[in-house]
Every structure is written in structure tokens, then in C-alpha cells.
N, C-alpha and C positions, 0 to 999 in steps of 0.2 A: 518722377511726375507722370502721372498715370492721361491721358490721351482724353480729352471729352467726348461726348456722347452727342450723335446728331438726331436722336428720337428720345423722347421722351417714356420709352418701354422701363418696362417692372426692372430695378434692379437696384444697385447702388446710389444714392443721389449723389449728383451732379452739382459743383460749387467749380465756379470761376474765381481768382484769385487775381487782380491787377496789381500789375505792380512797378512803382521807379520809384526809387530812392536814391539821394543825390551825396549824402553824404554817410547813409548806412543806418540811419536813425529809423527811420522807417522801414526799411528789411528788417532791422532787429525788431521793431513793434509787429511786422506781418508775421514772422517767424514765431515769434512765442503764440502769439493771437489763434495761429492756423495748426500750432502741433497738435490739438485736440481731436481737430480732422482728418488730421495727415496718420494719429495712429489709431483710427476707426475705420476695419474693414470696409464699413456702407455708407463710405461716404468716398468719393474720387474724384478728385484735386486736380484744374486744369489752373496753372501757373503763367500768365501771359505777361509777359516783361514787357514794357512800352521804352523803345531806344526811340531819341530824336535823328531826323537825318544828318545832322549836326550837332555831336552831344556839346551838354551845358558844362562847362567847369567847372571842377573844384578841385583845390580852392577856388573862389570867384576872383578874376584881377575888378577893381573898383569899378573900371567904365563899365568892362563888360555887363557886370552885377546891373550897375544903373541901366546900360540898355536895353533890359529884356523886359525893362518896366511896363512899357509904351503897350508892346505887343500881350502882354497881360492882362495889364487892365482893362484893355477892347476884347478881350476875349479873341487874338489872332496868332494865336500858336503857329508856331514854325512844325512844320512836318514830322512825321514819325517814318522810320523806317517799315516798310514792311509786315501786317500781322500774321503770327499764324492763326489766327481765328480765320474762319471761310465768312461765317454771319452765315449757316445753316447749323450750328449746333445750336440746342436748348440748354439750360440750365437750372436747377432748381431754387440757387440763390449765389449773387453777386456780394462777393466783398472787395471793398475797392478805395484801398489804402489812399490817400493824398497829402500834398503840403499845402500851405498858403503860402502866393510869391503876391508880393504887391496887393495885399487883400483882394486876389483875388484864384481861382483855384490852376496850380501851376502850370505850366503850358505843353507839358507831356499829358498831363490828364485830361484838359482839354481838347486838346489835339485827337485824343482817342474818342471823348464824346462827342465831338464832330465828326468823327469817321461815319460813313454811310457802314461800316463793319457793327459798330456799337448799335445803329439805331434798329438793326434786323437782332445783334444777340441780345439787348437790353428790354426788348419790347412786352411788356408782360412780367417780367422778373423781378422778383424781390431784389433789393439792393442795401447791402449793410452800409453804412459811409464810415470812415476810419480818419480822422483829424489827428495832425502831428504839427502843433507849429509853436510860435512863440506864446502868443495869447490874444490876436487881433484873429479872429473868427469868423465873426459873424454874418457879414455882409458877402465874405467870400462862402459863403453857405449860401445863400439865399441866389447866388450865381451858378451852383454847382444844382441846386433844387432845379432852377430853371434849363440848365443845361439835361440834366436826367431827363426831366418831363416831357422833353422835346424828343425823347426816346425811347419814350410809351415807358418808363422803368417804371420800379413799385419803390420808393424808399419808404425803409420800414425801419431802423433804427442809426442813431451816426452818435458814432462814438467820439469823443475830443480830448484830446492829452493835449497839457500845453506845459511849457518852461512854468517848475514850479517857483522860479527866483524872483526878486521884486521887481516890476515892471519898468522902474526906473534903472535898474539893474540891466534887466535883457537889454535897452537899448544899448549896451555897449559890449556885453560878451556876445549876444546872436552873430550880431555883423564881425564881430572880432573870429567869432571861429568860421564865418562863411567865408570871410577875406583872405585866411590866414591858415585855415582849418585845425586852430590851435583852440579847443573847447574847455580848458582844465581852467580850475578859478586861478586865480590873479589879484595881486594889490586887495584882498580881501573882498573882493568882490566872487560869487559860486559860477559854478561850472554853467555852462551853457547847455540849452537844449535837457531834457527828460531824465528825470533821475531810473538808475537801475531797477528802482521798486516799480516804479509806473511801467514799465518795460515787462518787467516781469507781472506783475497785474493783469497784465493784458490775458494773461491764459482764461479768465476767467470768463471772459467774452466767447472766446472757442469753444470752452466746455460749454455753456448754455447755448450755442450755437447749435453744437453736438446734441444735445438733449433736444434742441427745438426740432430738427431734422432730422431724428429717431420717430416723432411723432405729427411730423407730416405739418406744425404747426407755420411753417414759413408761407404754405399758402393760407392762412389768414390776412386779418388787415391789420393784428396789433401787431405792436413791437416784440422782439424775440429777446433784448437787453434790459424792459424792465428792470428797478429795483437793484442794478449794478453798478449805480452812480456813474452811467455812461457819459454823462454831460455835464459839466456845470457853467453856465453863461454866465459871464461879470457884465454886468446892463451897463458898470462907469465906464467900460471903455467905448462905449455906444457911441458918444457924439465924435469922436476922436476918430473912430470908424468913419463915420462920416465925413469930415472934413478931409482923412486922406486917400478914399476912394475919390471925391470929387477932383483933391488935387492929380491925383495921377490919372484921371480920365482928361481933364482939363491939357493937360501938361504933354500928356502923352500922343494928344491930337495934336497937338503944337509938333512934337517933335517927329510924330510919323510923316506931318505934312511936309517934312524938311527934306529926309533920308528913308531909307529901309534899315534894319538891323545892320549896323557894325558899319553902316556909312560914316566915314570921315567927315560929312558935311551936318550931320547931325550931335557929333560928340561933341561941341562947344555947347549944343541945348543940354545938353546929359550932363553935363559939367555943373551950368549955373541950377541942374535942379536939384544935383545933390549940396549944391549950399540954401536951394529955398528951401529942401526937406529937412534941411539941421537944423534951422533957424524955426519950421514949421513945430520938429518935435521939444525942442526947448520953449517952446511959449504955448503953444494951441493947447497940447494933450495937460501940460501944468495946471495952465489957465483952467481950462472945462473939468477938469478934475476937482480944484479947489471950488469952482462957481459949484458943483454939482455936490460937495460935499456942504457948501453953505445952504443950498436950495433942498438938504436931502428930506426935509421935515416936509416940504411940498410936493417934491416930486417921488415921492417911496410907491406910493402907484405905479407911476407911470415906468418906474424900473424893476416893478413887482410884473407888467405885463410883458416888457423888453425881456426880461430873463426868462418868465411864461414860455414865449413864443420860439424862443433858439434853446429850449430843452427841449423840445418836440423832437422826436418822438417816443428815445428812448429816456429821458428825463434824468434827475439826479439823486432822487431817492436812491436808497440803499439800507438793508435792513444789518447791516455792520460797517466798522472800520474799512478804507480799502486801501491796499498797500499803495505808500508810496502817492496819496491823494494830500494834495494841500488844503488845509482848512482854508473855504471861501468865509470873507465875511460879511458880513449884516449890510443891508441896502441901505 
């Protein structure tokens, strides 16, 4: 890993690389994503790992998993150890792998864009965004938007991989391999988390990355992933989005107001939420799913714009096949 650059002088360009991954998923997506850069002389690769001061488990034990919700969803990350960034290096362009916890964007990554570290290196910078998570998105996007902007950054492209399996599927292998860290299919039900093809895909992204950054094109204002099927937004799980960000903001001020993390007087609230969140994903997401597939002859606008506006910026066009992408369907 080659040292960053604290001027901005003729040379190599300069790419920041963030990174935490909790269960490997996402180092494997950084990894294939950045060997494009990693084997082009003029380009030199600062690799910044984000450790919490108290790392997160995995496997997750259950309470644990449910108590990290609260601090989440408010956007109130637990501490990071240490960075080696100073916040007087520049860099030419920010790529900055994340998960979604609690729809909302995880709390090592947060914790870092709250750093007064981030709001000196991000200021001015192009920023790639990199999405790895089940297929609830959206809203935790528009939280990460607002966390960037608050650090003068440029987001210029955000790429999204999500669990190609049925939605009603992921709710029980996701958690099944977070709790258990056991991800292979079962009971005929598929494996959890991004298939090998999407994984490997990803190079595609580095190499036009690589080519954008040959030719200076990162300081523009368009997007550098055009045309690579960087995105594709499902608008049905919109309202569903919505009712579970509300409930865990709702919920989670209930139960900050009780304890701090891993308090003993707070884990009976942690308890009954993970029976109101069972009982929420068995009727809410069903319900608005069916309502929305009866209403879809009215509402095909209004999800023709919802999908519009979370392919922004690098969209979902694509002028071929891309490995390992699932066929979205029809609104």
C-alpha cells in the first residue's frame, strides 16, 4: 500500500480507498473493484481501514445485533479507533465501500464521516459510493448523501449490489448468516448475501475508473460509471423503506432514552422490538407489496420517479449483459 500524497503536485493520481467489512463481503467486493488501480503505475492507492474502538461481532449474538439499532438509526456511531489520515492529504478521487445496518449507513462509516478527519480530506473530492447489502437501500442513501455534503465531498457515482435471492427469501438467510455466520443455502432456500458473479463484476467499475483517471475526467461533474448498470433501484420496496426507518427512529429513541449500548436496563426494550420487527416484516412489507401491486396501473409514475431518483447518478443503463446481475422487473 503505497503512502498518500499531501499536495496535490504532477504525478501519480492519488485515490483513497475506505474500508470495513464485517463479514468479508465487502473486502471481497473492494478487492476485485480496486485491482485495476492497484496494477496501474499512475495511479497510488491509500487503503484506510476504519476499526471501531470496540469492534462489532461476528457472528452477531441476537441482543447484541438488535442493540446497535438505536445508535444507527440516529446517526450516533460508537467511536473509531485512531486514523492514520492527518486531514492534510488531497486526493484525486474517494471510493468508499459501505453496508446498510438498520437502513441506515453502518456506524463505522458514519463514525468516519463525522470525523472532523473526513470533513478536511473530503472537501472538494470526487466520492465513488460502493453499496453492499441485502436490498433495502434507499433511504439509507439519501442519509449517506447528507452525511457527504456536510463534508463539502463531490459524489459522482454509487454503485449498488444487493442479495440476488427473493426478498422474501433474504429475510431469513441474511440474519441467519449474521447470527450464525453460516451463509450456504438450506431447506431449499439460496445462499445469502452476493453471488461470485456480482463479486467478480465488480472489476468493471475499476477498470473505467482506471480509464476515467487516465484522463483527468474525475474532475468533471458527470458520472465516471455510466452505462455499467451501476444501479438498479426497486421503487416496491419504497413504502416498506419507510415504515422501517420510521419504526427504528421511533423505537430507538425509546430505547436510547432508557440506557447507552449494551446496558442491562435497556435489553428488555431490545427484546420486545425484535418481536414488534417480526410481526412488522410479516404484515407491513406483505401488505404494501400486494396494495402496491393492485394500485400498480395508478401508481407506475410515481415509481417510474422513485426509481428516477435513487439511480442517480450513475444509473442502470448498460450497453450489455452484466455478470452475475439479476433481471429487475417491470413497475
Amino acid at each position: 500500500m503505497n503512502p498518500p500524497s499531501s499536495t496535490r503536485a504532477s504525478g501519480p493520481k492519488r485515490v483513497l480507498v475506505l474500508r470495513y467489512s464485517q463479514t468479508g463481503q465487502l473486502d471481497a467486493v473492494t478487492d476485485r473493484l480496486i485491482a485495476p488501480l492497484k496494477a496501474d503505475p499512475a495511479v497510488t492507492l491509500h487503503e484506510e481501514r476504519l476499526r471501531p474502538q470496540k469492534p462489532f461481532p461476528y457472528p452477531w449474538p441476537l441482543l447484541r445485533f438488535f442493540d446497535a439499532f438505536p445508535e444507527s438509526a440516529h446517526l450516533q456511531p460508537a467511536p473509531l479507533q485512531p486514523l492514520a489520515l492527518t486531514g492534510d492529504e488531497r486526493f484525486d478521487l474517494v471510493i468508499l465501500p459501505w453496508q446498510v445496518w438498520f437502513l441506515a449507513p453502518s456506524q463505522p462509516v458514519t463514525a468516519f464521516l463525522q470525523h472532523p478527519v473526513a470533513a478536511r480530506v473530503l472537501q472538494g473530492t470526487p466520492v465513488v459510493s460502493v453499496i453492499a447489502c441485502r436490498n433495502m437501500w434507499m433511504l439509507a442513501f439519501d442519509k449517506f448523501k447528507a452525511l457527504l455534503a456536510a463534508c463539502g465531498a463531490r459524489l459522482i457515482d454509487n454503485v449498488v449490489l444487493t442479495d440476488p435471492g427473493p426478498t422474501w427469501a433474504t429475510f431469513i438467510t441474511t440474519p441467519r448468516w449474521l447470527l450464525t455466520g453460516r451463509k450456504g443455502g438450506f431447506w431449499g432456500l439460496p445462499a445469502a448475501g452476493l453471488s461470485p458473479a456480482q463479486i467478480d463484476g465488480c472489476a468493471r467499475f475499476g477498470q473505467a475508473l482506471r480509464s476515467a483517471l487516465a484522463t483527468d475526467a474525475e474532475r468533471g461533474d458527470g458520472p465516471l460509471l455510466a452505462g455499467l448498470g451501476a444501479v438498479q433501484a426497486e421503487p416496491r420496496l419504497f413504502i416498506s423503506e419507510k415504515a422501517g426507518t420510521r419504526s427504528f427512529y421511533l423505537w430507538g429513541k425509546l430505547i436510547r432514552a432508557v440506557g447507552g449500548p449494551g446496558s442491562a436496563a435497556r435489553q428488555p426494550l431490545v427484546l420486545l422490538y425484535v418481536l414488534f420487527l417480526f410481526l412488522l416484516i410479516i404484515t407491513v412489507v406483505p401488505v404494501s407489496l400486494t396494495l402496491q401491486a393492485l394500485a400498480r396501473p395508478w401508481c407506475r409514475a410515481w415509481l417510474h420517479r422513485i426509481r428516477a431518483q435513487y439511480e442517480l447518478p450513475s444509473g442502470s443503463a448498460t450497453s450489455g449483459p452484466l455478470p452475475g446481475a439479476p433481471r429487475r422487473p417491470s413497475p
